[in-house]
PDB file of N, CA, C and O in Angstrom:
ATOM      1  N   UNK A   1      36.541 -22.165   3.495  1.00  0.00           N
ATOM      2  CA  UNK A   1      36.111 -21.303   4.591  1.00  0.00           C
ATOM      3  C   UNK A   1      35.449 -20.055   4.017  1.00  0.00           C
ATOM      4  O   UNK A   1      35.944 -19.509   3.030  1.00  0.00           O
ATOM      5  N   UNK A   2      33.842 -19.372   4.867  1.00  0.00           N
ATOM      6  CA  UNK A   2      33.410 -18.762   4.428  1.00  0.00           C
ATOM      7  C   UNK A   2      33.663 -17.258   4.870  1.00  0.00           C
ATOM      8  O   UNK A   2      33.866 -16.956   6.046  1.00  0.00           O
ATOM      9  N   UNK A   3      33.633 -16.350   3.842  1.00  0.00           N
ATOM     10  CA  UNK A   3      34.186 -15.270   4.828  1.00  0.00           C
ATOM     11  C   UNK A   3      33.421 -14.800   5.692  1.00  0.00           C
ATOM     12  O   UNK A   3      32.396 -15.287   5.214  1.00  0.00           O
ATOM     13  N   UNK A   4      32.947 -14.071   6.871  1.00  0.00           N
ATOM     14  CA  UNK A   4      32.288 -13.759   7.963  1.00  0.00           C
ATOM     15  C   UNK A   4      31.281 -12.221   7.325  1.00  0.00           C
ATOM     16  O   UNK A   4      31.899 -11.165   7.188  1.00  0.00           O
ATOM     17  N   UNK A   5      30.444 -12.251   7.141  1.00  0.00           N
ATOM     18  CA  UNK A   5      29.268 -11.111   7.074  1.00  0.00           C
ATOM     19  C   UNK A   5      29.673  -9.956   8.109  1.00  0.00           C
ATOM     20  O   UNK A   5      30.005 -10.191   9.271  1.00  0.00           O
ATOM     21  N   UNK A   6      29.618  -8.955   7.661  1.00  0.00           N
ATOM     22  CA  UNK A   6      29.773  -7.739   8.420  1.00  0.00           C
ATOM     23  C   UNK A   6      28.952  -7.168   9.201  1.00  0.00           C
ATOM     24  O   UNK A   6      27.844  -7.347   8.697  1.00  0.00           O
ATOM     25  N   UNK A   7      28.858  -6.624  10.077  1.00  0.00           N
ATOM     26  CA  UNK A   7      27.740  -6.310  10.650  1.00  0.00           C
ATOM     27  C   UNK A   7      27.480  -4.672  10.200  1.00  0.00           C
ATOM     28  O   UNK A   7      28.348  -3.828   9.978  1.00  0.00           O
ATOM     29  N   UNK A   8      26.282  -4.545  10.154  1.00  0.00           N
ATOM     30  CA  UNK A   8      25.898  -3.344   9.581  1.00  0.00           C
ATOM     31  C   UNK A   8      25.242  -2.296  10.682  1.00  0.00           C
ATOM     32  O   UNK A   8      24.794  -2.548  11.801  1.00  0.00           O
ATOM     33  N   UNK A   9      25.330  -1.160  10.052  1.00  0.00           N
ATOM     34  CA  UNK A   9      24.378  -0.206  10.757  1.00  0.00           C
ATOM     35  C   UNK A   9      23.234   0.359  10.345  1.00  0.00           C
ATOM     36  O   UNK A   9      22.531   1.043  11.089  1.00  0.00           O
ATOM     37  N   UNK A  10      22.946   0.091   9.023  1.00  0.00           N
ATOM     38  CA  UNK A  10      22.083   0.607   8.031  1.00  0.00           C
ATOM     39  C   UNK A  10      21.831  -0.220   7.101  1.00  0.00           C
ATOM     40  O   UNK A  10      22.686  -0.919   6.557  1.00  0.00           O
ATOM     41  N   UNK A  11      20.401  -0.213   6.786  1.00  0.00           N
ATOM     42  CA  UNK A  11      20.266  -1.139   5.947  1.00  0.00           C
ATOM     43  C   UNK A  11      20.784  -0.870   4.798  1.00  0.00           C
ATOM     44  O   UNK A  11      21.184  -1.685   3.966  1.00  0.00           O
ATOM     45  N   UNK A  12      20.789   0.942   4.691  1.00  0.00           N
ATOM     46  CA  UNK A  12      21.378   1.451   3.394  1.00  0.00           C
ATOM     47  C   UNK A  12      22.895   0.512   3.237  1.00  0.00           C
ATOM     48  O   UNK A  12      23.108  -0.377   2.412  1.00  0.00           O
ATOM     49  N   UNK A  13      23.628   0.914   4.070  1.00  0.00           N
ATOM     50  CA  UNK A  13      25.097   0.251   4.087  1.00  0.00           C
ATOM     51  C   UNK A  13      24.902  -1.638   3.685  1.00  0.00           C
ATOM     52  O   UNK A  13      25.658  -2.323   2.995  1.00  0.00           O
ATOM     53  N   UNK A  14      23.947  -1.958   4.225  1.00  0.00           N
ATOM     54  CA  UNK A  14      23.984  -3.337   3.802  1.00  0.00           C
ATOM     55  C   UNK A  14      23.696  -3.833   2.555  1.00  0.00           C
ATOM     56  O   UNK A  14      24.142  -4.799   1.935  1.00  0.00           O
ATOM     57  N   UNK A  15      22.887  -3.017   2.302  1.00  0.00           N
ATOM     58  CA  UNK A  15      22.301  -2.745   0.623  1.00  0.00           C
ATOM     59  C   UNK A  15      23.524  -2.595   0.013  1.00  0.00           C
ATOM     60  O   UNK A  15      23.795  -3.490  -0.788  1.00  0.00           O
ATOM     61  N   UNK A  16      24.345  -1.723   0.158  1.00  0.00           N
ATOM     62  CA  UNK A  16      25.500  -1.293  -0.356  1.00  0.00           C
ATOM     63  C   UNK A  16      26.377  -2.553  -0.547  1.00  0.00           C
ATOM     64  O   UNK A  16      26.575  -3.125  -1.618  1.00  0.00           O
ATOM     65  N   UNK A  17      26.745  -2.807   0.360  1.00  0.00           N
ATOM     66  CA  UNK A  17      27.230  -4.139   0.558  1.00  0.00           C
ATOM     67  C   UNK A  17      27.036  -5.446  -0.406  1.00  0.00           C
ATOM     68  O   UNK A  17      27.921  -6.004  -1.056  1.00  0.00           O
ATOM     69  N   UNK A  18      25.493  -5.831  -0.324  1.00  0.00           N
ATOM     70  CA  UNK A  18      25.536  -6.723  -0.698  1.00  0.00           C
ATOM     71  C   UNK A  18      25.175  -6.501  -2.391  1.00  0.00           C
ATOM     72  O   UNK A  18      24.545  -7.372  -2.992  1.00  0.00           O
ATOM     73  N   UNK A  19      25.692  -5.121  -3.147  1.00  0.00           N
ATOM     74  CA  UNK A  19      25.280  -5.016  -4.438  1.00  0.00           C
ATOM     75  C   UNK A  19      26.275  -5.180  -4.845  1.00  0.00           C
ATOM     76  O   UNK A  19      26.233  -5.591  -6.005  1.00  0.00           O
ATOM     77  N   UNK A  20      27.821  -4.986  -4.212  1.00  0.00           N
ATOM     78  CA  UNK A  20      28.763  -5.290  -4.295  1.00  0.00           C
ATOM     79  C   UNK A  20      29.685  -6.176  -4.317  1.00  0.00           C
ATOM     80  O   UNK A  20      30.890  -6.151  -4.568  1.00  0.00           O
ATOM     81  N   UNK A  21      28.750  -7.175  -3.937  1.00  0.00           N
ATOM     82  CA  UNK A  21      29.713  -8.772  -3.127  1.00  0.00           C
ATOM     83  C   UNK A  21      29.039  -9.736  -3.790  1.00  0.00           C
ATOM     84  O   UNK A  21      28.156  -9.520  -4.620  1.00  0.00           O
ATOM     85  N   UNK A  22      29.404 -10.714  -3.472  1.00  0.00           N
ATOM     86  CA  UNK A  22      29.417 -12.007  -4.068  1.00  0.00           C
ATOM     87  C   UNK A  22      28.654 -12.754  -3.135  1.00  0.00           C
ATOM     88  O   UNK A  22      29.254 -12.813  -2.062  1.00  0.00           O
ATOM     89  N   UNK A  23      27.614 -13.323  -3.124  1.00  0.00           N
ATOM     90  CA  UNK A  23      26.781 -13.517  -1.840  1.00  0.00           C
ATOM     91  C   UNK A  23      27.735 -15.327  -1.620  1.00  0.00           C
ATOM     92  O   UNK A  23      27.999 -15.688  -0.473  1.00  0.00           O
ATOM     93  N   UNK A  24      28.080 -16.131  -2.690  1.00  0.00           N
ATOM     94  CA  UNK A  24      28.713 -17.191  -2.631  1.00  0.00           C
ATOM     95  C   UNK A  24      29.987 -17.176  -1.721  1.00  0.00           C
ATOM     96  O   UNK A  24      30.450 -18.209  -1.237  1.00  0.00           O
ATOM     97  N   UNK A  25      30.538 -15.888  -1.517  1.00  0.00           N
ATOM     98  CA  UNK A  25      32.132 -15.948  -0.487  1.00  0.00           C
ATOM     99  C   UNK A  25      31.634 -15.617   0.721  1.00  0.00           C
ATOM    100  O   UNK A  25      32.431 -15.039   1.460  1.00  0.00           O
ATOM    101  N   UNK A  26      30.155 -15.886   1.290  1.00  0.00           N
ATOM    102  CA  UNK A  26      29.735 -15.900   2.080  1.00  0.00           C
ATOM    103  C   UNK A  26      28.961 -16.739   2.965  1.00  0.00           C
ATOM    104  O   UNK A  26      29.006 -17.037   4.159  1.00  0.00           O
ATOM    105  N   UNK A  27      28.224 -17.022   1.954  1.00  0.00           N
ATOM    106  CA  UNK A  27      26.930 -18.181   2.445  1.00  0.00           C
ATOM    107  C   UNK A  27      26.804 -19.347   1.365  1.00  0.00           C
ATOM    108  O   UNK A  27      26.621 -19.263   0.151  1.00  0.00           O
ATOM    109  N   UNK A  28      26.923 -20.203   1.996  1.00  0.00           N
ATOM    110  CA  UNK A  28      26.732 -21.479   1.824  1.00  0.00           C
ATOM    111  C   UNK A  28      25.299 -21.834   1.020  1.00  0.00           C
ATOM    112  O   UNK A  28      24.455 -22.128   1.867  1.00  0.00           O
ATOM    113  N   UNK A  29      24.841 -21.890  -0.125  1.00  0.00           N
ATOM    114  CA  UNK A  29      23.826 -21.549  -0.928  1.00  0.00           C
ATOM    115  C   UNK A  29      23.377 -23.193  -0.985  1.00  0.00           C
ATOM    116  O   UNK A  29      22.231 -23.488  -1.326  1.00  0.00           O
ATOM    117  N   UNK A  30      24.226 -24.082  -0.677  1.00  0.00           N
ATOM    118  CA  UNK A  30      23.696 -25.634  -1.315  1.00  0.00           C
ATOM    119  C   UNK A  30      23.170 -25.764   0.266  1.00  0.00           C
ATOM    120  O   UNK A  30      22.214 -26.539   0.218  1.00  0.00           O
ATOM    121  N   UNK A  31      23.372 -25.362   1.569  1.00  0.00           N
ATOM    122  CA  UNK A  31      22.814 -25.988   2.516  1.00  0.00           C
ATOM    123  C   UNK A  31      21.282 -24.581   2.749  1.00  0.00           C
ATOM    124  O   UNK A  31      20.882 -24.314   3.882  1.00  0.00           O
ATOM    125  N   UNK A  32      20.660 -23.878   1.453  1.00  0.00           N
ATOM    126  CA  UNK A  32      19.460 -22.898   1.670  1.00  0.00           C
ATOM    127  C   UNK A  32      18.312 -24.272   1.683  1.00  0.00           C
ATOM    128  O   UNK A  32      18.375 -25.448   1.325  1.00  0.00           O
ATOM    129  N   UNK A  33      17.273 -23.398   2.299  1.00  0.00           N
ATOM    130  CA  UNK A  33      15.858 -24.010   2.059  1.00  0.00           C
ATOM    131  C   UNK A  33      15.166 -23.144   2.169  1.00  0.00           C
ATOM    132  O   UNK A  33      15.098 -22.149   2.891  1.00  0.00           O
ATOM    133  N   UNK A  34      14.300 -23.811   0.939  1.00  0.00           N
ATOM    134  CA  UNK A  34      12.945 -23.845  -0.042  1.00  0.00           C
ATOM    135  C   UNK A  34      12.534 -22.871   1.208  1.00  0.00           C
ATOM    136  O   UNK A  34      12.884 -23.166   2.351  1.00  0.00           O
ATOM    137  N   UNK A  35      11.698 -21.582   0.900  1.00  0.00           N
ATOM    138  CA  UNK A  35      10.603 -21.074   2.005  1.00  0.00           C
ATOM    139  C   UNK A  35       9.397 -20.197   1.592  1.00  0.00           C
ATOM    140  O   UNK A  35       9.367 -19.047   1.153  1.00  0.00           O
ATOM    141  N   UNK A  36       8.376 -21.113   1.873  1.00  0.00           N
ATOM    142  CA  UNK A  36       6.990 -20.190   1.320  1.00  0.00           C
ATOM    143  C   UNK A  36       6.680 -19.270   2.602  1.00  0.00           C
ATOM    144  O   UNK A  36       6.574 -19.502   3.806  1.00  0.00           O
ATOM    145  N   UNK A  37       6.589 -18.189   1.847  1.00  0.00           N
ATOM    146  CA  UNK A  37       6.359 -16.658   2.599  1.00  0.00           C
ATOM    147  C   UNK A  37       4.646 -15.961   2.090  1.00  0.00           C
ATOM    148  O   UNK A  37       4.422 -14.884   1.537  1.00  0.00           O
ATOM    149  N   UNK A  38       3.498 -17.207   2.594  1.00  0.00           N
ATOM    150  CA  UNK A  38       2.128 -17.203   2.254  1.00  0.00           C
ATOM    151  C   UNK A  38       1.635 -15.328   2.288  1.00  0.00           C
ATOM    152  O   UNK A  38       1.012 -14.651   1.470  1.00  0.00           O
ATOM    153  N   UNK A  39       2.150 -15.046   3.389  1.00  0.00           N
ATOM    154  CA  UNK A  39       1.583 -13.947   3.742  1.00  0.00           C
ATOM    155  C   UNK A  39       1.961 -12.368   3.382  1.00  0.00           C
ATOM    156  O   UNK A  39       1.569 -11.308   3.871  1.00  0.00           O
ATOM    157  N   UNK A  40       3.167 -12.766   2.000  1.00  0.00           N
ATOM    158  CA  UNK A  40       4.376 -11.348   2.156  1.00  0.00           C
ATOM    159  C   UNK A  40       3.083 -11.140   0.720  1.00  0.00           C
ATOM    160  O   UNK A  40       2.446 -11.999   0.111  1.00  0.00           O
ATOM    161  N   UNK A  41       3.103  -9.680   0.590  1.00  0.00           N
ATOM    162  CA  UNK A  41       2.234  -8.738  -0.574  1.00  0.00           C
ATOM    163  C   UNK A  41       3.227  -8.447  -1.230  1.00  0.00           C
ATOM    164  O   UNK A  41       4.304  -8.092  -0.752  1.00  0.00           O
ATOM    165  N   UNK A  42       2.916  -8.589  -2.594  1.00  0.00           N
ATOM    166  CA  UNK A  42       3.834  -8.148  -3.588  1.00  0.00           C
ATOM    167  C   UNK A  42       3.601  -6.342  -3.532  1.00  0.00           C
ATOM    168  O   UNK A  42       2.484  -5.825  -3.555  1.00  0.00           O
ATOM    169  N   UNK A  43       5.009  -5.505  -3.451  1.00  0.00           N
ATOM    170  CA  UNK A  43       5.294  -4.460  -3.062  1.00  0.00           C
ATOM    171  C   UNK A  43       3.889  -3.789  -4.679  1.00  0.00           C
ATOM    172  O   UNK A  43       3.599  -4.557  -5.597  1.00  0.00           O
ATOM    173  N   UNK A  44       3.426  -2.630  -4.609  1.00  0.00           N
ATOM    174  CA  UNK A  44       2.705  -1.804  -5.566  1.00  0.00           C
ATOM    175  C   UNK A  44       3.507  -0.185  -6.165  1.00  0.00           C
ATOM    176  O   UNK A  44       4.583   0.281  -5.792  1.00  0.00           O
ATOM    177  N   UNK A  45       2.906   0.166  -6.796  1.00  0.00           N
ATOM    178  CA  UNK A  45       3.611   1.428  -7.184  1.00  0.00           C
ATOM    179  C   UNK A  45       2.063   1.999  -7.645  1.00  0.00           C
ATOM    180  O   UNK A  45       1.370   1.232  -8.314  1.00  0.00           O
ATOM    181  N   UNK A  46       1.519   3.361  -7.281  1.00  0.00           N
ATOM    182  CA  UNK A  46       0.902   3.782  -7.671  1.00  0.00           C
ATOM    183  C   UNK A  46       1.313   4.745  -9.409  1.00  0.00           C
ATOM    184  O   UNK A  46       2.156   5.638  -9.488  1.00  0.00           O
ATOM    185  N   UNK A  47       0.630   4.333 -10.355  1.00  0.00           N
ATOM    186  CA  UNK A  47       0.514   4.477 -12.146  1.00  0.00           C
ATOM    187  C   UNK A  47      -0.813   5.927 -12.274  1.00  0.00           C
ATOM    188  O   UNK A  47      -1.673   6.109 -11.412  1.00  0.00           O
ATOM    189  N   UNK A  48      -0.719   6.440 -13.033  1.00  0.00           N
ATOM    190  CA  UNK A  48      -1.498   6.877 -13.557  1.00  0.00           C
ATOM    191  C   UNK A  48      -2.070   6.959 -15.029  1.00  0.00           C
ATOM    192  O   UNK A  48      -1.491   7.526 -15.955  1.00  0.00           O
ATOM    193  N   UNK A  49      -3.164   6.379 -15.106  1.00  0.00           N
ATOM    194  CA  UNK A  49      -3.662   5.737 -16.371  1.00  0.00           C
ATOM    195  C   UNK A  49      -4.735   6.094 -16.929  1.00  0.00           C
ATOM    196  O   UNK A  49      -5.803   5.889 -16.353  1.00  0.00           O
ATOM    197  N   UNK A  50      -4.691   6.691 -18.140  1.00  0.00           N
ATOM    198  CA  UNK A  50      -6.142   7.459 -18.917  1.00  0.00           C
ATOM    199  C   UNK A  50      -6.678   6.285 -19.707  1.00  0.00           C
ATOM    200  O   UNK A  50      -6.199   5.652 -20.648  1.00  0.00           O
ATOM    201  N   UNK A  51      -7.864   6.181 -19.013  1.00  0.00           N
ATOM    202  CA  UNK A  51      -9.226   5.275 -20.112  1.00  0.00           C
ATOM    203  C   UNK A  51      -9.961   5.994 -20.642  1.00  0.00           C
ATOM    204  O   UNK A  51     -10.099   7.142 -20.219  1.00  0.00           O
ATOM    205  N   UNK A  52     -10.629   5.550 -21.688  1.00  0.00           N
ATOM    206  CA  UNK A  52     -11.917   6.475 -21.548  1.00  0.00           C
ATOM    207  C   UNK A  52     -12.991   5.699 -20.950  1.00  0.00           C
ATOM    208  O   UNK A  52     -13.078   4.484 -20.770  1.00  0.00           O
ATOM    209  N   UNK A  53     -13.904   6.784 -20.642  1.00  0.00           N
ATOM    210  CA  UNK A  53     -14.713   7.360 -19.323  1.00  0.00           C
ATOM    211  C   UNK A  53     -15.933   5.729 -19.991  1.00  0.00           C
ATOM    212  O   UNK A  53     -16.178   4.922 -19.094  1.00  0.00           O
ATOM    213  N   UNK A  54     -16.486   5.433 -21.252  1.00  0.00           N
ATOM    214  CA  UNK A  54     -17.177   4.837 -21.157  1.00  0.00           C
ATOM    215  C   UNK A  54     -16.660   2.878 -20.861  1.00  0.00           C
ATOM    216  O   UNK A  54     -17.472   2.026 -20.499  1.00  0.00           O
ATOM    217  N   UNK A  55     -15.245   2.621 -21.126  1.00  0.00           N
ATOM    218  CA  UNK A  55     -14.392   1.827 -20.534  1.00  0.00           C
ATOM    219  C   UNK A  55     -14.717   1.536 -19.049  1.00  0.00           C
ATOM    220  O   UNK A  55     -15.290   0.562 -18.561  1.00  0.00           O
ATOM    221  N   UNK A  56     -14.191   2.654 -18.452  1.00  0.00           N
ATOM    222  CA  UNK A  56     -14.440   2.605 -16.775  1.00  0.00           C
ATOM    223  C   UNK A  56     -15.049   1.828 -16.781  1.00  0.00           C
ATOM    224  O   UNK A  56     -14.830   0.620 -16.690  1.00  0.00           O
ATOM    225  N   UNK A  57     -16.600   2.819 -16.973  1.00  0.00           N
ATOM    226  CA  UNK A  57     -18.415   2.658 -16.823  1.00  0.00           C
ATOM    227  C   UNK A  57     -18.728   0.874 -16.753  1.00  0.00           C
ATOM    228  O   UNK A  57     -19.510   0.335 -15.969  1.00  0.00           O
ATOM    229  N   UNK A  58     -17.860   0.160 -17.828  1.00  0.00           N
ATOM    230  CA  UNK A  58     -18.147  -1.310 -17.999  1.00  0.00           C
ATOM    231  C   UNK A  58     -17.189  -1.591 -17.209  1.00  0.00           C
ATOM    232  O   UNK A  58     -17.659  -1.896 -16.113  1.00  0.00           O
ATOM    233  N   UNK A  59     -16.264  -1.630 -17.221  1.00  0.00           N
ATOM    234  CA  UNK A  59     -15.632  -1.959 -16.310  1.00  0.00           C
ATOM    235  C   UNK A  59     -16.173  -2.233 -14.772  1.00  0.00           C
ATOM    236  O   UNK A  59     -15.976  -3.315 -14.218  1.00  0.00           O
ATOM    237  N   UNK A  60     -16.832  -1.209 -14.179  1.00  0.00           N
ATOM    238  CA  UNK A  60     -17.533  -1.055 -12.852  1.00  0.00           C
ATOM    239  C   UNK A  60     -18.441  -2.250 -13.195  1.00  0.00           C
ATOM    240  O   UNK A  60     -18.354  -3.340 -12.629  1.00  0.00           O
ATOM    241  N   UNK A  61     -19.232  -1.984 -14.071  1.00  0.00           N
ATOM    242  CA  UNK A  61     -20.249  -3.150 -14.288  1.00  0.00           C
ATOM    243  C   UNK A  61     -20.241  -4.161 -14.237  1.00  0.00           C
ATOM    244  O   UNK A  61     -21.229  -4.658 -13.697  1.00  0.00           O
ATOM    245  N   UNK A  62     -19.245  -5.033 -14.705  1.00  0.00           N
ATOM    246  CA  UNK A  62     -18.489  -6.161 -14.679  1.00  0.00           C
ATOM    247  C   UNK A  62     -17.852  -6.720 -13.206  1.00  0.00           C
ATOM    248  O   UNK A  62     -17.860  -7.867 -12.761  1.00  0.00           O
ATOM    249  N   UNK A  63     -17.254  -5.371 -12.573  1.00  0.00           N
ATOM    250  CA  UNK A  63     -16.597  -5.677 -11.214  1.00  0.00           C
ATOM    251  C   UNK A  63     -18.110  -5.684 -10.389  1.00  0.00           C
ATOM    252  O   UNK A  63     -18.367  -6.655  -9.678  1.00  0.00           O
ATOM    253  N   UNK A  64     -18.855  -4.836 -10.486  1.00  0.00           N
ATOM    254  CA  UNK A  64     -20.021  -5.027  -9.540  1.00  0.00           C
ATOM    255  C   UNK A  64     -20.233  -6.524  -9.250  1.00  0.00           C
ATOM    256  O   UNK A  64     -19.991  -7.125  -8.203  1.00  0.00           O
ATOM    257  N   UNK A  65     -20.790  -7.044 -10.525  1.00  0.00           N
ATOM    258  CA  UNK A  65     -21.426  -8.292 -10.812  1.00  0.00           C
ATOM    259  C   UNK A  65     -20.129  -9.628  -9.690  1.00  0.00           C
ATOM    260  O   UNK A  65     -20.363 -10.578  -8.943  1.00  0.00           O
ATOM    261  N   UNK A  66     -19.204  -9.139 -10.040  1.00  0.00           N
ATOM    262  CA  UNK A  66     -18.435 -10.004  -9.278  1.00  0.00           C
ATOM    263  C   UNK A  66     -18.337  -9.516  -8.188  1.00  0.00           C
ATOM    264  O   UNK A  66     -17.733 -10.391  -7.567  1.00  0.00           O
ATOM    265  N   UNK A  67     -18.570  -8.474  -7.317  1.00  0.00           N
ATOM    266  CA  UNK A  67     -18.609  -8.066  -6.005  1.00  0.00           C
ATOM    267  C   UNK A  67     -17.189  -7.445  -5.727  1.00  0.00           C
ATOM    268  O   UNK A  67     -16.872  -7.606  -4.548  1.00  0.00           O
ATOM    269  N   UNK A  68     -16.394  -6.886  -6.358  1.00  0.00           N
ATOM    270  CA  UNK A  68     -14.598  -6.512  -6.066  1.00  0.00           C
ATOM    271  C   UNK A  68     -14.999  -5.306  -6.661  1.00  0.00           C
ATOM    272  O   UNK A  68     -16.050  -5.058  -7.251  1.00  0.00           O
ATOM    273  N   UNK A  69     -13.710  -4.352  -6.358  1.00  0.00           N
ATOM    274  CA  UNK A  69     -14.026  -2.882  -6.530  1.00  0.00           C
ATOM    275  C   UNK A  69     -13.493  -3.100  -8.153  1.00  0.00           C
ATOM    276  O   UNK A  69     -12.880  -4.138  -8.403  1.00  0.00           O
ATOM    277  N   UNK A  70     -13.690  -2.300  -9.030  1.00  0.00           N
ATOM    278  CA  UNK A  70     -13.013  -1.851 -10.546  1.00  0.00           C
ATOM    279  C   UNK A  70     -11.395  -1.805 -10.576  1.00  0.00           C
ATOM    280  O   UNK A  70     -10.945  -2.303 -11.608  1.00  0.00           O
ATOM    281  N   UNK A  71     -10.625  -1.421  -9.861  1.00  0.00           N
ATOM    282  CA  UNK A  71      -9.434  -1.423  -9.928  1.00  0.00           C
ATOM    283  C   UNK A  71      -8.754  -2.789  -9.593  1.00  0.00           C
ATOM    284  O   UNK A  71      -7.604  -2.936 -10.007  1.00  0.00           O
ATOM    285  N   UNK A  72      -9.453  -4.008  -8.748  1.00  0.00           N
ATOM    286  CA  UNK A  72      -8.923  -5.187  -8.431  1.00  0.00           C
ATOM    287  C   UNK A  72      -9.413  -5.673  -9.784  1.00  0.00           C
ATOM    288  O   UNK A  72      -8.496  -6.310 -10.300  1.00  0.00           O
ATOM    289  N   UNK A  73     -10.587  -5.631 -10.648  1.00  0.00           N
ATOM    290  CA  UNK A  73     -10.830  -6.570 -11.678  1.00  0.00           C
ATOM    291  C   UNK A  73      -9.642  -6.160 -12.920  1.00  0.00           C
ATOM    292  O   UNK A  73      -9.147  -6.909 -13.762  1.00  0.00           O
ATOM    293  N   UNK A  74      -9.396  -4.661 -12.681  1.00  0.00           N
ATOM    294  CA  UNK A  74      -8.407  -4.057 -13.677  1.00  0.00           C
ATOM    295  C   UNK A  74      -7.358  -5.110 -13.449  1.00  0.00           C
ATOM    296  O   UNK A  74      -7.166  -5.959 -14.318  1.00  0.00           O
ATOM    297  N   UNK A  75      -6.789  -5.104 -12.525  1.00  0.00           N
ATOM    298  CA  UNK A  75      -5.633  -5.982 -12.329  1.00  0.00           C
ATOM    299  C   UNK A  75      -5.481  -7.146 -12.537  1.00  0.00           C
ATOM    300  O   UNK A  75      -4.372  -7.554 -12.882  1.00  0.00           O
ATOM    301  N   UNK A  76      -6.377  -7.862 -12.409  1.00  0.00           N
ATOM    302  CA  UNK A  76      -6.952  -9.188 -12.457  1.00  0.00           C
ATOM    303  C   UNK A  76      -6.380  -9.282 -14.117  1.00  0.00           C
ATOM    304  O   UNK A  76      -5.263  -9.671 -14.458  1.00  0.00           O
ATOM    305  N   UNK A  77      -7.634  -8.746 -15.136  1.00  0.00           N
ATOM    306  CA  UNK A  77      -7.632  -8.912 -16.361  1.00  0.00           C
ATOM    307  C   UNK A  77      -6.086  -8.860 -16.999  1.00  0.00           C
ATOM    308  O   UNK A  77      -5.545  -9.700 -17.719  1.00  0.00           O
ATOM    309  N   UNK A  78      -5.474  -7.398 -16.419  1.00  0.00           N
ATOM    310  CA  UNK A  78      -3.912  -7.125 -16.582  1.00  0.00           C
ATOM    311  C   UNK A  78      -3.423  -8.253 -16.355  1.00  0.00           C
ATOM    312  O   UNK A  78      -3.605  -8.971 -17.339  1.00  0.00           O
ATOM    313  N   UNK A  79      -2.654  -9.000 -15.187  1.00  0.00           N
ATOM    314  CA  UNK A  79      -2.578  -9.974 -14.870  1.00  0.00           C
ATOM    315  C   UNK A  79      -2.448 -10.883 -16.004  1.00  0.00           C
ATOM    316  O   UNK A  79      -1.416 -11.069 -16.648  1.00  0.00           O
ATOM    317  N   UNK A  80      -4.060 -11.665 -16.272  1.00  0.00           N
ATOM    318  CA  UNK A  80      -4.440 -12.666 -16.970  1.00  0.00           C
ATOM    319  C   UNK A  80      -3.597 -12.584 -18.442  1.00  0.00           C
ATOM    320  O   UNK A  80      -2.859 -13.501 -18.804  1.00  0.00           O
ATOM    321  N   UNK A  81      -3.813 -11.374 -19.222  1.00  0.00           N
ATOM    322  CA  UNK A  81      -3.334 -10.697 -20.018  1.00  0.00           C
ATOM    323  C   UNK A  81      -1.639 -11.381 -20.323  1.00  0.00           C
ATOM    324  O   UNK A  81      -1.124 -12.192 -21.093  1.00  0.00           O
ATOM    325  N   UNK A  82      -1.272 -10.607 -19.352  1.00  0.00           N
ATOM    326  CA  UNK A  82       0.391 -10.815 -19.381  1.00  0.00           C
ATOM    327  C   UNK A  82       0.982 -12.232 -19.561  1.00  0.00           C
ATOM    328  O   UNK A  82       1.784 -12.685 -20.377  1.00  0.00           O
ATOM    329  N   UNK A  83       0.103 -12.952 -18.196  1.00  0.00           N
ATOM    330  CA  UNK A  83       0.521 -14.333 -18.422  1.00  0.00           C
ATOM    331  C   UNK A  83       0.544 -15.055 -19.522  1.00  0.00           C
ATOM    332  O   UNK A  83       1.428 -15.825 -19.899  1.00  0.00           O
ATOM    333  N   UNK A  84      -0.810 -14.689 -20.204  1.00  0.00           N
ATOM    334  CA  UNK A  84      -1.112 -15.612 -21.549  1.00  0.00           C
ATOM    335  C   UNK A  84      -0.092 -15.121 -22.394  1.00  0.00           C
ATOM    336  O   UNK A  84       0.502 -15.947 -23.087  1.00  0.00           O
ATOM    337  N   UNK A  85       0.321 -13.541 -22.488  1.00  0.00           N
ATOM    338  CA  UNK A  85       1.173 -13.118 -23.479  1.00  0.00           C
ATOM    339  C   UNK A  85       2.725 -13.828 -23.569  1.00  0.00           C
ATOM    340  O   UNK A  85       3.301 -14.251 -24.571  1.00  0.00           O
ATOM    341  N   UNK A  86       3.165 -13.804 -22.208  1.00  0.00           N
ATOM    342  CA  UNK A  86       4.075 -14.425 -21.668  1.00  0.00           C
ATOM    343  C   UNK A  86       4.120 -15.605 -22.375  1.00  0.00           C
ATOM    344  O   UNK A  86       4.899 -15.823 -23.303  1.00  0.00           O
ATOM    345  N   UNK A  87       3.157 -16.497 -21.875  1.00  0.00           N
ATOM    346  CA  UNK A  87       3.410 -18.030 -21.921  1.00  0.00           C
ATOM    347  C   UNK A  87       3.222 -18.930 -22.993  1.00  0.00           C
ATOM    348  O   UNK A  87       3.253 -20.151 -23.149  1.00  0.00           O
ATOM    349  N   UNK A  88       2.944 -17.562 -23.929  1.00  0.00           N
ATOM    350  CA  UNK A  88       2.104 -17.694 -25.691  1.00  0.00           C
ATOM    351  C   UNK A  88       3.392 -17.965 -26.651  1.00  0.00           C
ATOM    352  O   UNK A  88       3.113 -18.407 -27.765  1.00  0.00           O
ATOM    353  N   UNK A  89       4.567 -17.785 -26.398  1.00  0.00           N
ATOM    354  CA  UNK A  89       5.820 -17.810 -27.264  1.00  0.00           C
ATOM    355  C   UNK A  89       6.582 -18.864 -26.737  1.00  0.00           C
ATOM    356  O   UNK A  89       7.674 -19.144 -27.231  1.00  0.00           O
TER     357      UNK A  89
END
């Protein structure tokens, strides 16, 4: 028998809650399903980051040519970057 979820008033309190607990003396984890969430954005954090100025300059150049602003190709490359680094060991 599973124990019964509390009802909350705050998400803070639920947060609280569930950093504390055992999500298994609760919910039944073998009867979950699989769920693609197409449309959720991975949360951002605004960084502040020094290039130099003639970096940018190509940078823009490069993003022009592909039609996306400089900061989406930044990411892009970042991105690409990581994965390969990642998946390289």
């Amino acid at each position: 028998m599973k124990k019964e979820i509390p009802n909350f008033v705050t998400e803070d309190e639920e947060r609280e809650f569930w950093s504390k607990s055992e999500s298994t003396e609760y919910l039944d984890w073998s009867q979950s399903k699989k769920m693609m969430l197409p449309n959720l954005k991975p949360s951002t954090k605004k960084i502040s980051l020094r290039l130099p100025e003639m970096m940018i300059e190509e940078l823009k150049v490069l993003a022009n040519k592909r039609d996306i602003p400089y900061q989406s190709l930044l990411k892009i490359y970042l991105s690409e970057k990581i994965d390969q680094e990642l998946h390289s060991h």
